[in-house]
C-alpha positions in Angstrom: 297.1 110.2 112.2 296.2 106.3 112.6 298.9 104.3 113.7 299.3 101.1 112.1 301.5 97.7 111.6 302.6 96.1 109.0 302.6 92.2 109.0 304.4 90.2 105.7 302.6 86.8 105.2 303.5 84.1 101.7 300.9 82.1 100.6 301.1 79.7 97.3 304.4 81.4 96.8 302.3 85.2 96.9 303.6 87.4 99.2 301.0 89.6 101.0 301.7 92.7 103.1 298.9 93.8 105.0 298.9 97.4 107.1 296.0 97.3 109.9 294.9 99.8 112.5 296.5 99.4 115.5 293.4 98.8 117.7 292.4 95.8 115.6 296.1 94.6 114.7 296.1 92.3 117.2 292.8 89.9 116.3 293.8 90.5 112.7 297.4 88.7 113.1 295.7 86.1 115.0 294.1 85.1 113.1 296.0 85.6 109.7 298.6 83.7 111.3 296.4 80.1 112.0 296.2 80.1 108.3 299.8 80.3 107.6 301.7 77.2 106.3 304.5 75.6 108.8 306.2 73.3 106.1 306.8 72.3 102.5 306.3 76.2 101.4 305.7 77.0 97.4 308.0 78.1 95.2 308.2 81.9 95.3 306.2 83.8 92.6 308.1 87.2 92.4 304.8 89.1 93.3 303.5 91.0 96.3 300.2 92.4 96.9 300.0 95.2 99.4 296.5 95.4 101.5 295.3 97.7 104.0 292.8 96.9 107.0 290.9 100.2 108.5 289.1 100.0 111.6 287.6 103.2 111.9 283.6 103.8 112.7 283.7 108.1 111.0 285.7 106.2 108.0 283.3 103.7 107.2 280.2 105.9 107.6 281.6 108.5 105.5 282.5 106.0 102.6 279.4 103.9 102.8 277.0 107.4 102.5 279.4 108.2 99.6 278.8 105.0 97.9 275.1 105.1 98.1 275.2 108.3 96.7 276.8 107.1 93.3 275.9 104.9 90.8 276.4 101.1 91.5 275.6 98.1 89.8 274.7 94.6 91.4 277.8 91.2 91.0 278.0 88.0 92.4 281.3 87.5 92.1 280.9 84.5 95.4 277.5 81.9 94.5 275.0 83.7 97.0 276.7 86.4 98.1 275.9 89.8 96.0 277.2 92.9 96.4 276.8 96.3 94.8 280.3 97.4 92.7 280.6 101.0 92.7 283.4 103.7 90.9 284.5 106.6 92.8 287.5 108.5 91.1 289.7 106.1 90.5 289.1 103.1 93.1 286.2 100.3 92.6 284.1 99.3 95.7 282.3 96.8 96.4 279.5 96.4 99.1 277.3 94.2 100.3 273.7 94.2 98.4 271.2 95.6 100.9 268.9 92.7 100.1 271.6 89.9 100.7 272.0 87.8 103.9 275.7 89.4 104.0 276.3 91.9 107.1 276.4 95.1 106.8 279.6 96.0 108.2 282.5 95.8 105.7 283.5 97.4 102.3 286.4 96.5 99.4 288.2 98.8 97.2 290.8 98.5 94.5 292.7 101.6 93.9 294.9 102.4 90.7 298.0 101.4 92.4 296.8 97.7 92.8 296.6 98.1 96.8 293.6 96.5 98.4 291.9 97.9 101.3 289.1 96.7 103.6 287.0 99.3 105.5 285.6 97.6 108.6 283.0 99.4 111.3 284.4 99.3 114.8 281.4 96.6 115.6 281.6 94.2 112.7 281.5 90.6 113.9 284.3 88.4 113.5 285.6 91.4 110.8 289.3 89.7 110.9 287.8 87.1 108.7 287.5 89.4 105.7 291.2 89.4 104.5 290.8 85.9 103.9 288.3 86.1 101.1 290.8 88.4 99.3 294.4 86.4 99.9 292.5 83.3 98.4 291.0 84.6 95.1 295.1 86.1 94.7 296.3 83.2 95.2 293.9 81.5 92.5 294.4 84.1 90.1 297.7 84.1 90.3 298.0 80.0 90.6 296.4 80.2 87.4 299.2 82.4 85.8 301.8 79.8 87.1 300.0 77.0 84.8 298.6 75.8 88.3 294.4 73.7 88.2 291.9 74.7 90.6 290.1 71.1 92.0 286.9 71.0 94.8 289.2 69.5 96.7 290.4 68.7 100.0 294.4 67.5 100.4 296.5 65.4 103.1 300.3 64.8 103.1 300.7 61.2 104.7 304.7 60.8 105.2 305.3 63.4 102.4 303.0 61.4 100.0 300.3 63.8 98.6 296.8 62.7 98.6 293.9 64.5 96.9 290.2 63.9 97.9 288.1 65.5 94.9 284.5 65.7 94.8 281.1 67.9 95.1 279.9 69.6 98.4 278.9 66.7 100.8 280.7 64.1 99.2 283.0 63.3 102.2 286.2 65.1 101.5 286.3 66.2 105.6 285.2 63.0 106.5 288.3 61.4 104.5 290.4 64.3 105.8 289.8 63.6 109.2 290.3 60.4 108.8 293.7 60.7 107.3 295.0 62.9 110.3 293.1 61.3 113.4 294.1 57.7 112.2 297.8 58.6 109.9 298.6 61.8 111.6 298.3 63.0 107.9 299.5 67.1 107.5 296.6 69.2 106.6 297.7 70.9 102.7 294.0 71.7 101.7 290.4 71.4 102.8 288.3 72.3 99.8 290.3 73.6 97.2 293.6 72.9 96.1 295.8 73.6 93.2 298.1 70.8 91.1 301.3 72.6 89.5 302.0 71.8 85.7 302.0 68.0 85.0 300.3 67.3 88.2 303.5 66.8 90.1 302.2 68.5 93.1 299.4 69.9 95.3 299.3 73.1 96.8 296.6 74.0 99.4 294.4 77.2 99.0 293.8 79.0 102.4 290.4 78.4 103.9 288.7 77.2 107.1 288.0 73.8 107.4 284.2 73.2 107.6 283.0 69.8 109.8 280.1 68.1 109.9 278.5 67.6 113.4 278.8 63.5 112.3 282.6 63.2 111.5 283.3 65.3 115.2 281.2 62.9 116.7 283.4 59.9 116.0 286.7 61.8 116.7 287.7 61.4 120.1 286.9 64.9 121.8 289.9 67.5 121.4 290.7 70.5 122.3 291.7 72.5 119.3 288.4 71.4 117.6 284.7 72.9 117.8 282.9 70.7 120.0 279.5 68.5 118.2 277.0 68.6 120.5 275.3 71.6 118.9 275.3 70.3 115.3 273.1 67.9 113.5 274.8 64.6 112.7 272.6 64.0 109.6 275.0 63.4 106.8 275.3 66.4 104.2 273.6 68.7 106.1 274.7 72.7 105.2 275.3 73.2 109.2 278.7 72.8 110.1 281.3 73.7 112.9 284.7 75.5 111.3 288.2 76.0 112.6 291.3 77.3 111.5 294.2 75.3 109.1 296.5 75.4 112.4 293.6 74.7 114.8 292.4 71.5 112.8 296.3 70.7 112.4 297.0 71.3 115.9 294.4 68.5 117.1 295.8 65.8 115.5 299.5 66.7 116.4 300.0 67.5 112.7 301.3 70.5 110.6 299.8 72.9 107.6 302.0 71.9 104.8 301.6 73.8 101.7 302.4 71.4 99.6 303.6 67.7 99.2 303.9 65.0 95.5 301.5 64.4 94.5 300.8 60.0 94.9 297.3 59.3 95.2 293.3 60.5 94.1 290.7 59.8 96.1 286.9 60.3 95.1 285.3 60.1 98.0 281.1 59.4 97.2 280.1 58.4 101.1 276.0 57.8 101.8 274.2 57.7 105.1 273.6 54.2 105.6 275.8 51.6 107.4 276.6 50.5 103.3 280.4 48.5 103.6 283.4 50.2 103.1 284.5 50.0 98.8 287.8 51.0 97.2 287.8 50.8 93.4 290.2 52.2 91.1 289.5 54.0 87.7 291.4 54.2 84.5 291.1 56.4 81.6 288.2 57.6 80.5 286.5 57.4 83.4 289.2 58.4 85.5 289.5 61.8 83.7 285.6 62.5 83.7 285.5 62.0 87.9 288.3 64.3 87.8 286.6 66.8 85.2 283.7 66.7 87.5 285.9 68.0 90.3 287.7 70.9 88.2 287.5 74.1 89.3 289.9 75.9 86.2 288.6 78.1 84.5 284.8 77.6 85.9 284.1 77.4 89.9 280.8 76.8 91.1 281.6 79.0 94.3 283.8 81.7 92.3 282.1 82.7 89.7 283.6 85.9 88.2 287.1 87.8 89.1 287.2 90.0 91.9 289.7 91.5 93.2 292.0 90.5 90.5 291.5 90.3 86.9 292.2 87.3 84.7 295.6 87.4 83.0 295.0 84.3 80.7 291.7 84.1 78.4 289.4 81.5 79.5 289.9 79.2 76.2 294.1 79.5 77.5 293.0 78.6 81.2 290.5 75.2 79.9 293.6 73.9 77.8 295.8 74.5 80.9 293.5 72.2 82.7 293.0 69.3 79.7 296.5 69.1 80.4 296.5 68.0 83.9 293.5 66.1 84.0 295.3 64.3 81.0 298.5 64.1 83.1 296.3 63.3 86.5 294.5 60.6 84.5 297.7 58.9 83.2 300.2 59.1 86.3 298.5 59.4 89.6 296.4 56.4 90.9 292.9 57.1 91.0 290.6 55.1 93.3 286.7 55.5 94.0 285.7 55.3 97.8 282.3 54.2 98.5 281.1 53.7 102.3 278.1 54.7 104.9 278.9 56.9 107.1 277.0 54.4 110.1 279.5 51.9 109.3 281.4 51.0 112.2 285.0 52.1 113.0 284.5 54.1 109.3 287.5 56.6 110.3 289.7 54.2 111.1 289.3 52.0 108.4 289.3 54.6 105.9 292.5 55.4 106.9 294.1 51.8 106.8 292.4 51.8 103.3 293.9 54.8 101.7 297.2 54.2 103.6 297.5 50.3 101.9 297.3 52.2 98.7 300.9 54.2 99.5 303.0 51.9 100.5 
């Protein structure tokens, strides 16, 4: 028999149990654990999802020859990564598409009971990182049944003030985070997606890796906890990025992982790669509300695009009219300011952080 532990983790208010081999509980905790909120923790949710972890080369083998024996049909449940859904008894499983770029070296299931599992091979690379993908689509999903609003967006809490930086990929959300904590000592609450609770009172971060361009590392001072840039491009918006942990980004800064903080302040970040001077402009109405609409990620996510793991509670007319009503609420009561700059402007970090900080106090 496999001996296993059991580690209890909360995230968004969620509570998560996850059971994992022994021989990979270890580099599993580790890493579960650098993801974990230290401060301003969400409000409970009454649920717990139970997932197990198996580490086992004769498991996997056996259930991957199995599930190309049966019938299976191809999803896309994550924008550009496919994977072949198959039913076996009474458990759904889902593999990676033999054509995709995906590795080979992981399976999900969903039994009858509700329990997740993950079926790793003993080789997989870097196969802690899968129980990741499946905390953040619960938390989402069951965000969504608290009234909470998905944004593309990264978050900071600057003395307890929350500040969201909404935008599309490349727009400079990192670039404003790391601003925000090299220059405030900000708290890291989200990097690109985070949830406001009913009337946009607060922001809760969504747990993912923070993704950072080879040109913001460059004009942070060199530290430890973060990747180093010499081996990434510093042309702005390029796909190639360096990642790190919540805690590890946190850590470099002398900063926390807060869950959550008031939210006080939008920023829409729209940064080019010239030496263009440093803008702030703030929006009202109508206009505020369509930047924000732009950034909305309830009920329709460019990166999410169908339920996985977890089926939709609310129908996806209930879920739009949940999100009118913050973005009507965001639009009315937070501030919402436009940032313009070049990323080759001089001392941009720094004065992108005086900037957003004027507009708190």
């Amino acid at each position: 028999m496999t001996t296993t532990t059991t580690t209890s983790v909360t995230f968004a208010g969620h509570v998560f149990d996850v059971e994992v081999d022994q021989d990979f509980a270890v580099e599993q905790r580790t890493h579960l654990h650098s993801f974990v909120p230290e401060a301003a923790l969400a409000p409970p949710c009454g649920r717990l999802t139970s997932i197990r972890i198996r580490h086992n080369r004769e498991l996997f083998a056996d259930r991957t020859a199995r599930l190309e024996a049966v019938q299976s049909r191809c999803v896309e449940p994550f924008r550009g990564e496919p994977y072949l859904r198959s039913r076996v008894g009474d458990v759904d499983w889902w593999r990676p598409h033999p054509r995709s770029h995906l590795s080979k070296d992981h399976l999900y299931a969903h039994d009858s009971t509700g329990r997740l599992h993950i079926v790793l091979h003993p080789d997989a690379h870097r196969g802690e990182r899968y129980l990741l993908r499946i905390i953040r689509e619960v938390v989402m999903r069951c965000g969504e049944d608290r009234g909470w609003t998905a944004f593309h967006a990264a978050a900071a809490s600057i003395d307890g003030h929350g500040v969201l930086i909404a935008g599309p990929t490349a727009a400079g959300k990192t670039t404003v985070l790391a601003a925000l904590a090299c220059h405030r000592r900000a708290d890291l609450v989200a990097s690109d997606r985070a949830m406001l609770t009913q009337n946009a009172a607060d922001v809760i971060g969504v747990p993912l890796s923070i993704r950072i361009a080879g040109g913001t590392l460059s004009s942070l001072t060199p530290r430890e906890a973060l990747p180093p840039h010499r081996v990434l491009p510093r042309t702005f918006g390029t796909d190639q990025k360096a990642s790190c942990t919540p805690r590890d980004f946190a850590a470099a800064f002398a900063a926390q992982v807060r869950e959550g903080a008031p939210l006080r302040l939008t920023l829409l970040p729209r940064l080019r790669d010239d030496d263009s001077p440093l803008g702030i402009q703030r929006l009202h109405g109508a206009t505020a509300r369509a930047e924000l609409a732009a950034a909305c990620c309830t009920p329709d996510d460019e990166d999410w695009q169908h339920p996985w793991f977890v089926c939709r509670s609310r129908s996806v007319e209930g879920l739009r009219a949940q999100a009118d009503q913050v973005l009507d609420e965001l639009a009315a009561k937070v501030p919402v300011f436009r940032v313009t700059a070049g990323v080759r402007t001089p001392h941009l970090l720094e004065r992108l952080a005086d900037t957003v900080a004027r507009r708190l106090s």
